[in-house]
C-alpha positions in Angstrom: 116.5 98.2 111.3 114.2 95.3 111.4 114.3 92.3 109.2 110.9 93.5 107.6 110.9 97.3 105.7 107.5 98.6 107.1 107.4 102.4 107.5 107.4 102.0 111.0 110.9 100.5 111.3 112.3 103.2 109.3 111.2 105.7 112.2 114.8 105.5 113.3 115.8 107.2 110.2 113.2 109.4 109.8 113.9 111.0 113.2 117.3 111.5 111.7 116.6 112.8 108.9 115.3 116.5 110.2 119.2 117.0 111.7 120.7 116.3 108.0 122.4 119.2 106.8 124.5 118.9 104.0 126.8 115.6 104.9 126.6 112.2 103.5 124.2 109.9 104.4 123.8 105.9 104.7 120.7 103.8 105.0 121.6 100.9 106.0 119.2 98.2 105.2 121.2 95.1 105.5 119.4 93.5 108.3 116.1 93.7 106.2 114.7 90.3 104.9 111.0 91.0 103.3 109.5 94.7 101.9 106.3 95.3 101.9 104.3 98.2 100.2 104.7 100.6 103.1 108.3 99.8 103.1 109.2 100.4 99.6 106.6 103.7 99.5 107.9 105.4 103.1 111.8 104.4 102.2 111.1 106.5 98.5 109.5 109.3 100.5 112.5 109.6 103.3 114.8 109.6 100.4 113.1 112.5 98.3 113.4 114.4 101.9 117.3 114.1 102.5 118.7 114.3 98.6 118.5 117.7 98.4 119.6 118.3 102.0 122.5 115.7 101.8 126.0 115.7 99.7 125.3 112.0 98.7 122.9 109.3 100.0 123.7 106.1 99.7 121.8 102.3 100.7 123.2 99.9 101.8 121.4 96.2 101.5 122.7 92.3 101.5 121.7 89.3 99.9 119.9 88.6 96.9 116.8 88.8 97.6 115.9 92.2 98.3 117.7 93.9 95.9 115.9 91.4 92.9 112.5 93.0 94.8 113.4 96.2 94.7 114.4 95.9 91.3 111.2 94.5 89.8 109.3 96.8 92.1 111.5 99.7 89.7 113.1 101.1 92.9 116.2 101.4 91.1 114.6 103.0 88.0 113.6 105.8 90.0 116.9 105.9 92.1 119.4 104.5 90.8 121.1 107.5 89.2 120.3 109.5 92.2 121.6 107.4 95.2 124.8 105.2 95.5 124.1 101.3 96.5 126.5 98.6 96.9 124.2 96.4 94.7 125.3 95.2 91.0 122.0 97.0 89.7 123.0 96.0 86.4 123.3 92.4 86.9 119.5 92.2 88.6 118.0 94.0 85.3 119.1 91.2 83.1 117.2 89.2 85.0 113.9 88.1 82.6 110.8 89.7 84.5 107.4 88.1 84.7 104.4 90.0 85.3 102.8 87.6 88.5 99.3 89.8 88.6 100.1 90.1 91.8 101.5 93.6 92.0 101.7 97.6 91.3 105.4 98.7 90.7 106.6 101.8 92.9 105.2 104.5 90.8 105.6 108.4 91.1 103.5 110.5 89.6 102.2 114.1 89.7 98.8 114.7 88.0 95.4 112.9 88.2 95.8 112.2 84.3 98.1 109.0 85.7 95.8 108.2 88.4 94.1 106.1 85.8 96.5 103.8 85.3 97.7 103.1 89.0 93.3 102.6 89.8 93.3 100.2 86.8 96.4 98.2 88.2 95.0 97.9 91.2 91.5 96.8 90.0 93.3 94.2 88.3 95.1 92.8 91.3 92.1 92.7 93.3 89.9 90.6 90.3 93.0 87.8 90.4 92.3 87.8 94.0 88.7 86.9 93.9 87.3 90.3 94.9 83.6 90.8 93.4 83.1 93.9 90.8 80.9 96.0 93.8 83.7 95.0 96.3 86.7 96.6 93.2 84.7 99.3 91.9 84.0 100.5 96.3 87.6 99.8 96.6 89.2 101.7 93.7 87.1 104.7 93.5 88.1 105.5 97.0 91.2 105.0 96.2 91.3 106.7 93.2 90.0 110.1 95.5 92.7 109.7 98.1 95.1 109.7 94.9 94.0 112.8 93.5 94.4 114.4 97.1 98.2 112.8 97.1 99.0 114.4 93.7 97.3 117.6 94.8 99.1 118.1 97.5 102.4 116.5 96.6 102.6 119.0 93.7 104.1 121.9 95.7 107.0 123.7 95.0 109.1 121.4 97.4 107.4 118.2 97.2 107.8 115.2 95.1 104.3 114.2 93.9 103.3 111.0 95.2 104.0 108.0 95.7 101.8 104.7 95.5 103.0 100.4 95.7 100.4 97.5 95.9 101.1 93.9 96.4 98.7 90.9 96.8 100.1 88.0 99.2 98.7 84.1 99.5 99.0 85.0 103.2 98.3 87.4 105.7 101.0 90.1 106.3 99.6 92.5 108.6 97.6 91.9 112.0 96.5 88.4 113.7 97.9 85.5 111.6 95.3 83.6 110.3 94.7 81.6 107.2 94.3 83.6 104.1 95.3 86.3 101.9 95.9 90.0 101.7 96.3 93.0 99.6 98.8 95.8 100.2 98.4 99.4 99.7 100.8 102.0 100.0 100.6 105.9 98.9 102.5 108.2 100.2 102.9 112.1 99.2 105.2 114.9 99.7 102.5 117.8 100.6 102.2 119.5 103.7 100.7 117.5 105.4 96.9 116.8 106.8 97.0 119.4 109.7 98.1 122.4 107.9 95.6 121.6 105.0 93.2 121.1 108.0 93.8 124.2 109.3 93.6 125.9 106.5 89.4 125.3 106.7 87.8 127.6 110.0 85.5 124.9 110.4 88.0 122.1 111.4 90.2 124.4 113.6 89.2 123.4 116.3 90.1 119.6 115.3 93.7 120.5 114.2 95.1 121.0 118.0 97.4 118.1 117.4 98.8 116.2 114.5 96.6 113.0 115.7 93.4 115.2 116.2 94.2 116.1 112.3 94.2 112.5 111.3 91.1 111.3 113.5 89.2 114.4 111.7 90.7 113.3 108.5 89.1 110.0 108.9 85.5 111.3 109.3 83.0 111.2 106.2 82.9 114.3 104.3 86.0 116.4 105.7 88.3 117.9 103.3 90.4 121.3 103.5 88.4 122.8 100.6 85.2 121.9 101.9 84.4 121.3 98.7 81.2 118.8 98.1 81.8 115.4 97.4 85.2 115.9 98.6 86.7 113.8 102.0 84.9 110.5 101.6 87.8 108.5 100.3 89.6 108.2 103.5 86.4 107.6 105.8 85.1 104.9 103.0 88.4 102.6 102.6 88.7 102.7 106.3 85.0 101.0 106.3 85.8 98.7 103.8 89.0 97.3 105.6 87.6 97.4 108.9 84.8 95.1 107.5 87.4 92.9 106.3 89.3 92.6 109.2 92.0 94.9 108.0 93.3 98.5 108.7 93.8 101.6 107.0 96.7 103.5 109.0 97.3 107.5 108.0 100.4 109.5 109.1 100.9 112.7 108.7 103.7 115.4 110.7 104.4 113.3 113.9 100.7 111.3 113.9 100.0 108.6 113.1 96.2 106.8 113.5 95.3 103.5 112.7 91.5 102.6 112.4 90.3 99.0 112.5 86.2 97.9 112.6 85.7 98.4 116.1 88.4 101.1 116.9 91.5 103.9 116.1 94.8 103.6 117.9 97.0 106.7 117.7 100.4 106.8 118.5 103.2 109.9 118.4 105.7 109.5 115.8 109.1 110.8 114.5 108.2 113.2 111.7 107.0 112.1 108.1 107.7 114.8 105.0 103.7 114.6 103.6 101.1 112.3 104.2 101.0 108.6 104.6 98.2 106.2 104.0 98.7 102.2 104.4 95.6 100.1 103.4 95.2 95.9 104.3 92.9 94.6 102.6 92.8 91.0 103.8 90.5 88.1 102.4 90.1 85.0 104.7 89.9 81.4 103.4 87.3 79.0 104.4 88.6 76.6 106.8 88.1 72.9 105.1 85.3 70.9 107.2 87.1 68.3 109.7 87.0 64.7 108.1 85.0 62.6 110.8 86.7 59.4 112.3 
């Protein structure tokens, strides 16, 4: 494990996870340093996948640090009861909290009625950043679709709803380091994942060869298993929007995984991921100050 909890370095334990059946089970996150969105999102979705197929899961972490963000982030609200830690939980949540404006609390939910509520938080975050009202309003309705999808197709029989973490940093987390600032997106859902809705539309059968052909088909305006109209413009939109900004939006799905910058989409072949993943960076350069002459 790597000293930053991105869902990529919990691939290690994802591939694991599929050959769980029944016997205890220990993440051990001591090594990690920093969590970002993705982290905190794809860790809560790996651990809905092997409770039910594990006699106890437990997670392991040092340091201070961590745990105190996990813990305002409600990590241990939503797991603490259902996973064992070596962490003196109790101690952390005496702790006074302030509300920075900086952030969106792991939240799980199940219908579009709380959709609302994550959208608004978000909107929020982005306004104490500087973002414009056309820039929030582009942002969060997008958003807000590919939210409805995650609750719609989280909401099966086995899966766990969805998912969803944001975070605003003074500096730039993902991608080249440069000066400036960056928002963090994270929503993740148990459903069955992009290829099987896919294939579930004629139309897009040939497109649904591969789990990365799903996702590249996925990212095109208008595309959607229902077919329905104004349906499928959430993911092709926020991947516009972050591209112009110099970010990313990267969407996993079975064992796919595409990221799509301005000017390209890299696709790689992953270990497994229960549902479908979506990581949006939203990065905001500052101005360089002009260069005092001699």
């Amino acid at each position: 494990m790597s000293g930053v909890l991105t869902l990529g370095s919990l691939d290690p334990a994802l591939a694991a996870a599929t050959r769980v059946k029944g016997e205890p089970v220990v993440l051990d996150l001591r090594s990690v340093k920093f969590v970002e969105p993705a982290g905190i999102c794809g860790l809560a979705a790996l651990l809905e996948f092997l409770i039910p197929r594990s006699e106890e899961v437990s997670v392991a972490l040092s340091g201070r640090d961590v745990p105190a963000y996990l813990e305002r982030m409600n990590f241990f609200q939503l797991f603490g009861d259902r996973v064992k830690t070596n962490v003196d939980v109790a101690s952390l949540e005496e702790r006074q909290r302030h509300n920075p404006g900086t952030l969106q609390e792991l939240v799980n939910f199940h219908t579009e009625v709380e959709i609302p509520g994550v959208v608004t938080r978000i909107s929020e975050i982005l306004e104490n950043r500087g973002y414009r009202l056309r820039e929030r309003v582009a942002i969060c309705s997008t958003l807000s679709e590919i939210c409805a999808n995650a609750a719609e197709h989280g909401a099966s029989e086995d899966g766990f709803g969805a998912f969803a973490a944001v975070q605003a940093y003074n500096h730039i987390v993902s991608g080249a380091r440069r000066r400036g600032e960056e928002v963090l997106v994270a929503i993740a859902d148990g459903g069955v994942g992009i290829r099987e809705t896919l294939s579930q539309n004629e139309k897009y059968a040939e497109h649904t060869t591969t789990d990365n052909d799903a996702l590249r088909c996925a990212m095109m305006m208008g595309v959607s298993g229902t077919g329905e109209l104004g349906r499928g413009g959430g993911l092709a939109l926020v991947a516009q929007i972050s591209g112009r900004a110099g970010g990313s939006l990267s969407l996993r799905s079975g064992a796919g995984r595409v990221t799509a910058y301005h000017d390209r989409k890299n696709s790689r072949t992953v270990p497994e991921f229960p549902g479908t993943f979506v990581r949006v960076s939203l990065p905001r350069k500052l101005e360089t100050p002009p260069q005092e002459g001699p």
